[in-house]
MARBA-3410 file (N, C-alpha, C, O; in Angstrom, 1 decimal):
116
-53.9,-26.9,-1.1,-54.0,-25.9,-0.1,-54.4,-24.6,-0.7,-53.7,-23.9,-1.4 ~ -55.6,-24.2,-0.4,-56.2,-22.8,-0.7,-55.3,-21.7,-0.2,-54.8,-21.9,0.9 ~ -55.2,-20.9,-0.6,-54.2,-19.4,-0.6,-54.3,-18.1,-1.4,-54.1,-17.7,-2.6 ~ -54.7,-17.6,-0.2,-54.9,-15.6,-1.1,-54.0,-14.5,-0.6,-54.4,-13.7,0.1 ~ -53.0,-14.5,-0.8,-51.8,-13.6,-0.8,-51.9,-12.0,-1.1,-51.8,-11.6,-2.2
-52.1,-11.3,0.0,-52.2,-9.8,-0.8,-50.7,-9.7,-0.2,-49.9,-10.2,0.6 ~ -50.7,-8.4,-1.3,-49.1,-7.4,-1.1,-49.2,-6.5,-1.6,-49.9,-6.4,-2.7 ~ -48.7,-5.5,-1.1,-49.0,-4.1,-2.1,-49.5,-2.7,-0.9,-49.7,-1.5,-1.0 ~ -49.5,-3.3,-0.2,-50.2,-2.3,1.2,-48.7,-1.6,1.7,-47.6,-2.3,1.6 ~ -48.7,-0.5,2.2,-48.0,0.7,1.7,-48.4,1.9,3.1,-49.5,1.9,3.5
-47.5,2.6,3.6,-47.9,4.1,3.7,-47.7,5.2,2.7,-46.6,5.3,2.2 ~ -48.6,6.0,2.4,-48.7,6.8,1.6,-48.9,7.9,1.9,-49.5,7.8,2.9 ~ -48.9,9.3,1.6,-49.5,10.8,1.7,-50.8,10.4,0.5,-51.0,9.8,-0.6 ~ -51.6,11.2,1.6,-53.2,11.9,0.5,-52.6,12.4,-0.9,-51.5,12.9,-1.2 ~ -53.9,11.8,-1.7,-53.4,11.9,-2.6,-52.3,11.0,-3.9,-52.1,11.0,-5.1
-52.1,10.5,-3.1,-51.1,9.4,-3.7,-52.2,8.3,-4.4,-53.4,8.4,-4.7 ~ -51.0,7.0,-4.5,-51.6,5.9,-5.4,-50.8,4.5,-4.4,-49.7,4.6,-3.8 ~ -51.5,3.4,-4.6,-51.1,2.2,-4.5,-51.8,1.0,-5.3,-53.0,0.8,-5.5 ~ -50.8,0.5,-5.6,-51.8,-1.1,-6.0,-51.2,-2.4,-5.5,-50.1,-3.0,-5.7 ~ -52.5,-2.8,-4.9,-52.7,-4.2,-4.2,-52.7,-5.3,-5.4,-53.0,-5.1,-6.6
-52.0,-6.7,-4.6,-52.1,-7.3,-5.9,-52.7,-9.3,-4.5,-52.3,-9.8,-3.4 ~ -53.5,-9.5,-5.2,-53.4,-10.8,-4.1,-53.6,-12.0,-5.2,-54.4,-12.0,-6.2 ~ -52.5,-13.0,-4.8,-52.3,-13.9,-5.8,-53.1,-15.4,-5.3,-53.0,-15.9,-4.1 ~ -53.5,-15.8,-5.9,-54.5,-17.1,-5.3,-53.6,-18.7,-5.8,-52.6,-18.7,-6.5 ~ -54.2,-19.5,-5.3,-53.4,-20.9,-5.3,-54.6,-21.9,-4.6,-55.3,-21.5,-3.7
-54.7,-23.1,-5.4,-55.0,-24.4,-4.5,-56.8,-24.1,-5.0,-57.4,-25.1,-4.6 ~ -57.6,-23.3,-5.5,-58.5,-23.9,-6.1,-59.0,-23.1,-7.4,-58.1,-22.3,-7.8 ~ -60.3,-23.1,-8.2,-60.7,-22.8,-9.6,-61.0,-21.6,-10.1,-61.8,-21.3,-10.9 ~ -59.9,-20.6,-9.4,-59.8,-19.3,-9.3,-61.0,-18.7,-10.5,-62.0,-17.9,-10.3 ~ -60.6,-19.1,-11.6,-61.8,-18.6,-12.5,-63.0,-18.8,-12.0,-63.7,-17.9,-12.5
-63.4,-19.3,-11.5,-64.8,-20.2,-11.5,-65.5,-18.9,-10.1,-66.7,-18.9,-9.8 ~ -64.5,-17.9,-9.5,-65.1,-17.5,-8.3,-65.1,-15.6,-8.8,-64.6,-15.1,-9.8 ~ -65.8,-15.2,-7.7,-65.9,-13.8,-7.9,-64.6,-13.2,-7.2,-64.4,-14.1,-6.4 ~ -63.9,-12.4,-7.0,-63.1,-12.1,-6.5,-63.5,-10.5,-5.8,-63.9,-9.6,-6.5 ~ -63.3,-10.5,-4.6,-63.5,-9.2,-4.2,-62.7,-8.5,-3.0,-62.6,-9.3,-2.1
-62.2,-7.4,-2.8,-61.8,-6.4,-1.7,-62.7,-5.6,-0.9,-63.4,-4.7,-1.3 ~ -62.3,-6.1,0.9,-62.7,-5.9,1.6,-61.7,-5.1,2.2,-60.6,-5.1,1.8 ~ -62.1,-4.1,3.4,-61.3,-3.2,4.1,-61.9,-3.1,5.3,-63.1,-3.4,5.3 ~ -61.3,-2.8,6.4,-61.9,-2.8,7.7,-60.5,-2.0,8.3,-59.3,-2.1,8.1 ~ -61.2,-1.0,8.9,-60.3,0.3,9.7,-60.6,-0.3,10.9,-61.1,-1.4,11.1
-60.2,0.7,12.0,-60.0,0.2,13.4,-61.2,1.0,13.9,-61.5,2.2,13.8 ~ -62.0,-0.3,14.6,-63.1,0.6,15.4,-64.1,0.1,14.4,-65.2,0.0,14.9 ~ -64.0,-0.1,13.3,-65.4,-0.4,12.1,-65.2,-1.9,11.0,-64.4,-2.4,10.2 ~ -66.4,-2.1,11.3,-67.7,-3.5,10.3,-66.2,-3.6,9.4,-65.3,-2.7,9.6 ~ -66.1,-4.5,8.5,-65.4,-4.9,7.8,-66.2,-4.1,6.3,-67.2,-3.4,6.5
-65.8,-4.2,5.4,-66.6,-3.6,4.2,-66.2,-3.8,2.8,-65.1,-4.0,2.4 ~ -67.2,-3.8,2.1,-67.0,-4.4,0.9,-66.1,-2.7,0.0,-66.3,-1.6,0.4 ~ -65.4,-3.0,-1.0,-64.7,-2.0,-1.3,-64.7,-2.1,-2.9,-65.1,-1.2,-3.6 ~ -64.2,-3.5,-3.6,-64.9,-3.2,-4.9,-64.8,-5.0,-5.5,-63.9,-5.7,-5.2 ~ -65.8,-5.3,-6.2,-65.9,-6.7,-6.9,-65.8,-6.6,-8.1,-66.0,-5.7,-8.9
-65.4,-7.8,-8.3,-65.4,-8.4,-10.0,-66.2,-9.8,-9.8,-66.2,-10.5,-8.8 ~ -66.7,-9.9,-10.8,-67.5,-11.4,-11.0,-66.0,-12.1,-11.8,-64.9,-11.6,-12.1 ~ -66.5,-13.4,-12.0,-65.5,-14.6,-12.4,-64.8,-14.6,-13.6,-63.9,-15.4,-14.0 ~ -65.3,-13.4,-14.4,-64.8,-13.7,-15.9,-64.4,-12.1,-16.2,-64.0,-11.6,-17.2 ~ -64.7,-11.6,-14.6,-64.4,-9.8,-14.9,-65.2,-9.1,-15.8,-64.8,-8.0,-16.2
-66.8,-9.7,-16.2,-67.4,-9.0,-16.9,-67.9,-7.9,-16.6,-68.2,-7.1,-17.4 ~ -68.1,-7.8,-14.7,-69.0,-6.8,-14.2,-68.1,-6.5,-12.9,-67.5,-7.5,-12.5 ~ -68.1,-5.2,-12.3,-67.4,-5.0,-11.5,-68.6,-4.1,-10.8,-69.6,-3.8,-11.4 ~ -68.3,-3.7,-9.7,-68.8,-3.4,-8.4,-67.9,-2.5,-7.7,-66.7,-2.8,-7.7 ~ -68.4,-1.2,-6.9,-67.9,-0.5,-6.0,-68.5,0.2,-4.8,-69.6,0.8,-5.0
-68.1,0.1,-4.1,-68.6,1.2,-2.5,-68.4,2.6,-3.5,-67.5,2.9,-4.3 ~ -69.5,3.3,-2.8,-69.8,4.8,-2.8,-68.7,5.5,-2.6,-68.5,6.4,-3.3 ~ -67.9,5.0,-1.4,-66.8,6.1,-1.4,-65.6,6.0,-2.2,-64.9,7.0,-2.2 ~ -65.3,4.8,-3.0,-64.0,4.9,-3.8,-64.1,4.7,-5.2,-63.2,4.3,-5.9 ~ -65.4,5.1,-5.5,-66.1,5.1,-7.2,-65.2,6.3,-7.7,-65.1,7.3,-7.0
-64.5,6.4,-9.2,-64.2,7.0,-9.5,-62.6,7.0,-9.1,-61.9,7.6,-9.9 ~ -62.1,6.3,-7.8,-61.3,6.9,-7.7,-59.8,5.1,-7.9,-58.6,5.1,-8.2 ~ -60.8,3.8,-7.4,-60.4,2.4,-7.2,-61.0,1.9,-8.6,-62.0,2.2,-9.3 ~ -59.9,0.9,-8.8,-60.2,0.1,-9.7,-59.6,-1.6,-9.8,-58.4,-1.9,-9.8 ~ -60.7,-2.4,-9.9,-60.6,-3.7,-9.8,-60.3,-4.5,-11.0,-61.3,-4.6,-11.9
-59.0,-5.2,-11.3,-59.4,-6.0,-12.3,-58.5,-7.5,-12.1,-57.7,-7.8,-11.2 ~ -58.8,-8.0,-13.1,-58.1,-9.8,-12.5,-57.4,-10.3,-13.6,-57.9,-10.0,-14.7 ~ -56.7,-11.0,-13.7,-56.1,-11.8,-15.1,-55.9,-13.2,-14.8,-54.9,-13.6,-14.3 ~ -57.1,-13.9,-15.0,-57.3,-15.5,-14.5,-56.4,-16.7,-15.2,-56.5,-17.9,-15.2 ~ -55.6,-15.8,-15.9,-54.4,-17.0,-16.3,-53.5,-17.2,-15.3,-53.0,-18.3,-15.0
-53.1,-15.9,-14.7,-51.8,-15.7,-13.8,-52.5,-15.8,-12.1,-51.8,-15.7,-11.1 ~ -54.1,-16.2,-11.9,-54.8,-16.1,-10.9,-54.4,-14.8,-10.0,-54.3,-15.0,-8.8 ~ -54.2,-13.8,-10.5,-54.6,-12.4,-9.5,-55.3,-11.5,-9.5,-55.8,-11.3,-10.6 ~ -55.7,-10.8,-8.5,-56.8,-10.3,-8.6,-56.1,-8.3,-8.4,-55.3,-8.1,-7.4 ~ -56.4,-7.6,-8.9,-55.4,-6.1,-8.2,-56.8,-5.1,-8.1,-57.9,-5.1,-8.6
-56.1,-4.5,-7.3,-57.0,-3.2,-6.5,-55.7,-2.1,-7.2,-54.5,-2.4,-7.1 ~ -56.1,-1.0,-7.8,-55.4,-0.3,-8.4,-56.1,1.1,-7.7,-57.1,1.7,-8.2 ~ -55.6,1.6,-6.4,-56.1,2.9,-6.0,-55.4,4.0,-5.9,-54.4,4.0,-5.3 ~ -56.1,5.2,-6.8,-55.6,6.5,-6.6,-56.6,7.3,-6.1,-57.7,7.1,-5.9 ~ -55.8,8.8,-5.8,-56.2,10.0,-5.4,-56.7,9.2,-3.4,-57.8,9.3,-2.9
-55.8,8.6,-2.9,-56.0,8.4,-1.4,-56.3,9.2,-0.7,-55.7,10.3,-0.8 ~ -57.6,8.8,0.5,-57.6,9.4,1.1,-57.1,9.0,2.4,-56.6,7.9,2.4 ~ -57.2,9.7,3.8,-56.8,9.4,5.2,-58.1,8.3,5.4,-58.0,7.2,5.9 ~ -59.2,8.7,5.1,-60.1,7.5,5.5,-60.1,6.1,4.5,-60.8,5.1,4.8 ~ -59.2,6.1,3.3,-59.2,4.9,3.0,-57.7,4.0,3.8,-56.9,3.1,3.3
-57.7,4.6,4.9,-56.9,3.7,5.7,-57.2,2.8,6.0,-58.5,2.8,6.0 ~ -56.7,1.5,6.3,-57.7,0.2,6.6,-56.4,-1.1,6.5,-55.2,-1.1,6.3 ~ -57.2,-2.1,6.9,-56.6,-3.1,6.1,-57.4,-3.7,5.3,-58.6,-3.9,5.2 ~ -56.2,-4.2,4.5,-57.5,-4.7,2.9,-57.4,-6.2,2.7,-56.3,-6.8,2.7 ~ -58.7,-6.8,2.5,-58.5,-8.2,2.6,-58.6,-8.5,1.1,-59.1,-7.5,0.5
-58.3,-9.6,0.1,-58.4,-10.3,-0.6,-59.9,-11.6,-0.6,-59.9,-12.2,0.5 ~ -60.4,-11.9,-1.1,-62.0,-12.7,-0.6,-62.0,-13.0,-1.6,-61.7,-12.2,-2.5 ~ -62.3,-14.5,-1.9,-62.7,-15.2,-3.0,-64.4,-16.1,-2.8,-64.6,-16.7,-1.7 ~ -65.5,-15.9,-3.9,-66.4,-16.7,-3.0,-67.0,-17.3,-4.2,-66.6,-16.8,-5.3 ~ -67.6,-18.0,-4.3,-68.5,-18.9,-5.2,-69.5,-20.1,-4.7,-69.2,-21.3,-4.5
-70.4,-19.7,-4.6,-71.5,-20.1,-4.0,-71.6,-20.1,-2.7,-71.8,-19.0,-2.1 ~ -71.6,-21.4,-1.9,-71.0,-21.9,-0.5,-69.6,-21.2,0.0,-69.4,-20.5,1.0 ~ -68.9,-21.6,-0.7,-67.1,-21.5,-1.0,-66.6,-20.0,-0.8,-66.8,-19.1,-1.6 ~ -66.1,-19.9,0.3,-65.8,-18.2,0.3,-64.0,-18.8,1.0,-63.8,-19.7,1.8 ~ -63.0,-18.0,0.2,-61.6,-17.8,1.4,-61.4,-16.1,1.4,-62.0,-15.3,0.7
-60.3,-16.1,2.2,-60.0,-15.0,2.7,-57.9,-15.0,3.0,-57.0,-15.8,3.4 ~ -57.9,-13.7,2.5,-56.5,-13.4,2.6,-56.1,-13.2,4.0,-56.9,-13.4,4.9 ~ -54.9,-13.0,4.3,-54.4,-12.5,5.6,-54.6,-10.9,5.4,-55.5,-10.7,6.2 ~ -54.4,-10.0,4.9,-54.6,-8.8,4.8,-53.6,-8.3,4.6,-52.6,-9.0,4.8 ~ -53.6,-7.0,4.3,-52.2,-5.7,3.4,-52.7,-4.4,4.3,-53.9,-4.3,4.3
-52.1,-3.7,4.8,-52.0,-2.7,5.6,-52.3,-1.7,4.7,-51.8,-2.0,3.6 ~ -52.7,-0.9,4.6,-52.8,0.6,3.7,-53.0,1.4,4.7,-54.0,1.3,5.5 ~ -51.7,2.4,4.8,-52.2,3.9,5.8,-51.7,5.0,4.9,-50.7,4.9,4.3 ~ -52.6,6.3,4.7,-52.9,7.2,4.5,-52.8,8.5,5.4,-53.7,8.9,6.0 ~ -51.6,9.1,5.3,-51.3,10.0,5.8,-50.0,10.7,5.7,-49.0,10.1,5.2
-50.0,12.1,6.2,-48.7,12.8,6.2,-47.4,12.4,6.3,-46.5,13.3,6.3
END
């Protein structure tokens, strides 16, 4: 049985930090890219930051370069979102996404709110 577990979603004040951690189960976790998605209320779903399969190359949205950081340890099959300096617009919920080729799953999601 396939399974992507996030945890780590949090309210926070601007400025702060959290890290997401989503733990996988039931298929070849190495063999896929892993990536974080976020979707606020009212907006598209969106890509937020990738790793390829071996974590050689990572990937980010414009708005959280510099500030998000993706990395994975495919022994223990997790994948973490390590975000600082929050803002109110990186409010959202954040999904966990695994995909390789055809083959894509998806987490239940982690809440992140950003505010006072």
């Amino acid at each position: 049985q396939v399974q992507l577990v996030e945890s780590g979603g949090d309210l926070v004040q601007p400025g702060g930090s959290l890290r997401l951690s989503c733990a996988a189960s039931g298929f070849m976790f190495s063999h896929y890219a892993m990536n974080w998605y976020r979707q606020a209320p009212g907006k598209e779903r969106e890509l937020v930051a990738a790793t390829s399969s071996f974590g050689l190359s990572t990937n980010y949205a414009d708005s959280v370069k510099g500030r998000f950081t993706i990395f994975r340890d495919n022994a223990k099959k997790t994948v973490t979102l390590q975000m600082n300096s929050l803002k109110p617009e990186d409010t959202a919920v954040y999904y966990c996404n695994a995909v390789a080729g055809h083959s894509a799953y998806w987490g239940q999601g982690t809440q992140v709110t950003v505010s006072l």
